[in-house]
Steps between C-alpha positions, in 0.01 A plus 500: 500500500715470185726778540842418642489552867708838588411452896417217703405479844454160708357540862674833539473640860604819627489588893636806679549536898219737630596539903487146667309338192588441106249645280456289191505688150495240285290170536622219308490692132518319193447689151685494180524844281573416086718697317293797335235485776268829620443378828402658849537386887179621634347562860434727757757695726728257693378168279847457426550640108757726525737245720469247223613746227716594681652110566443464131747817430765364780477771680419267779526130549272219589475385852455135322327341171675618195509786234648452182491813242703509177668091662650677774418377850424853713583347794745388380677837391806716659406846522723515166335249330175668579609864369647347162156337479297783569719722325519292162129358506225687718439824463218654803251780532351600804218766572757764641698535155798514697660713254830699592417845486807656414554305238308561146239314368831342222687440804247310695394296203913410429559407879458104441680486212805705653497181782525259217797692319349559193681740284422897426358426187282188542368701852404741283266282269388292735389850681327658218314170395377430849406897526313467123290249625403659812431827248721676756779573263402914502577423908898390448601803708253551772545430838269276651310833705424652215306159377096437572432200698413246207839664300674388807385128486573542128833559604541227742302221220785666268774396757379189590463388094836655404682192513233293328493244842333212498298584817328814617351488849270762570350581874223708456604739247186709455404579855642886452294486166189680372271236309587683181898420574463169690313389146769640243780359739314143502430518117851582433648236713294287327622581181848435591418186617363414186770631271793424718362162662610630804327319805312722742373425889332754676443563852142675519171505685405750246210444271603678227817326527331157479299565168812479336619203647514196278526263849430573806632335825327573824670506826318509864707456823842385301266229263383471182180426504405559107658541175328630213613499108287715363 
């Protein structure tokens, strides 16, 4: 791989106590992810996807082995240190939208931006340029229940991009999705990646999902046991 590596894992393992017994998450994981990559973790329920984005995003922390995103050490991070990270570099989307509902489609969209300090005016351009290209700038004042379903994870690709990150970490983010949205979602996310260099990972046992997907890493019991560049 020639692009510069954005994450790097070296026998990552992840365990959590089940009862009298640890279950093990993560086997011994070892990818790299380039900058500008369209990637996806891949695998059935339970294989162990969604705890390695999640590692990769520091939301949680190795159990030992190493991850490395953007040269920071996640295990290595204060809670702090993990925030500013997250906050600054990684934007997420996740198949619930999570979208605050009394707050307008503007608002939603701005929320990141308002945790980085930005002023009034540059919030509002980043806004309206992350809303253009969703084509969800005739939405600024809805509130997210008065969205469709695909609108919504319009919305939540809009918030996620706002802040141009370097990293967007996506666990399955058509599984509330007709094939008709799930397809204009993917094709849109793969757009920005394209015009924004913006590295993707996905989280999917989705099909659909995978046709997209320039790599693919497959994951059984915690391990991966293929990886694909298409």
């Amino acid at each position: 791989m020639t692009a510069a590596k954005l994450i790097h894992t070296h026998d990552l393992v992840k365990t959590y106590p089940v009862a009298d017994r640890e279950f093990i998450a993560l086997k011994n994981v070892n990818i790299d992810i380039g900058k500008g990559e369209f990637a996806g973790l891949v695998g059935p329920s339970g294989s162990g996807k969604t705890t390695l984005l999640n590692v990769i995003g520091s939301l949680d922390i190795p159990t030992s082995g190493s991850v490395s995103v953007l040269d920071h050490n996640i295990g290595a991070l204060s809670h702090k240190q993990a925030a500013k990270l997250r906050n600054h570099h990684i934007g997420f989307i996740f198949q619930t939208y999570n979208l605050l509902p009394v707050y307008t489609v503007f608002e939603n969209v701005e929320f990141p931006l308002l945790l980085l300090g930005k002023g009034t005016e540059e919030r509002k351009k980043m806004v309206m340029d992350a809303l253009d290209w969703l084509g969800l700038t005739e939405k600024a004042e809805m509130r997210p229940a008065q969205l469709s379903g695909g609108e919504s994870q319009r919305v939540a690709i809009a918030r996620a991009m706002v802040k141009k990150p370097a990293l967007i970490l996506a666990d399955e983010p058509t599984a509330n999705l007709d094939a008709k949205n799930s397809h204009h979602i993917l094709k849109t996310m793969e757009k920005l990646n394209a015009e924004l260099e913006t590295t993707f990972l996905f989280a999917t046992h989705d099909e659909k999902v995978m046709q997209y997907m320039k790599r693919i890493i497959s994951l059984e019991d915690g391990e991966v046991v293929k990886d694909e560049t298409k």
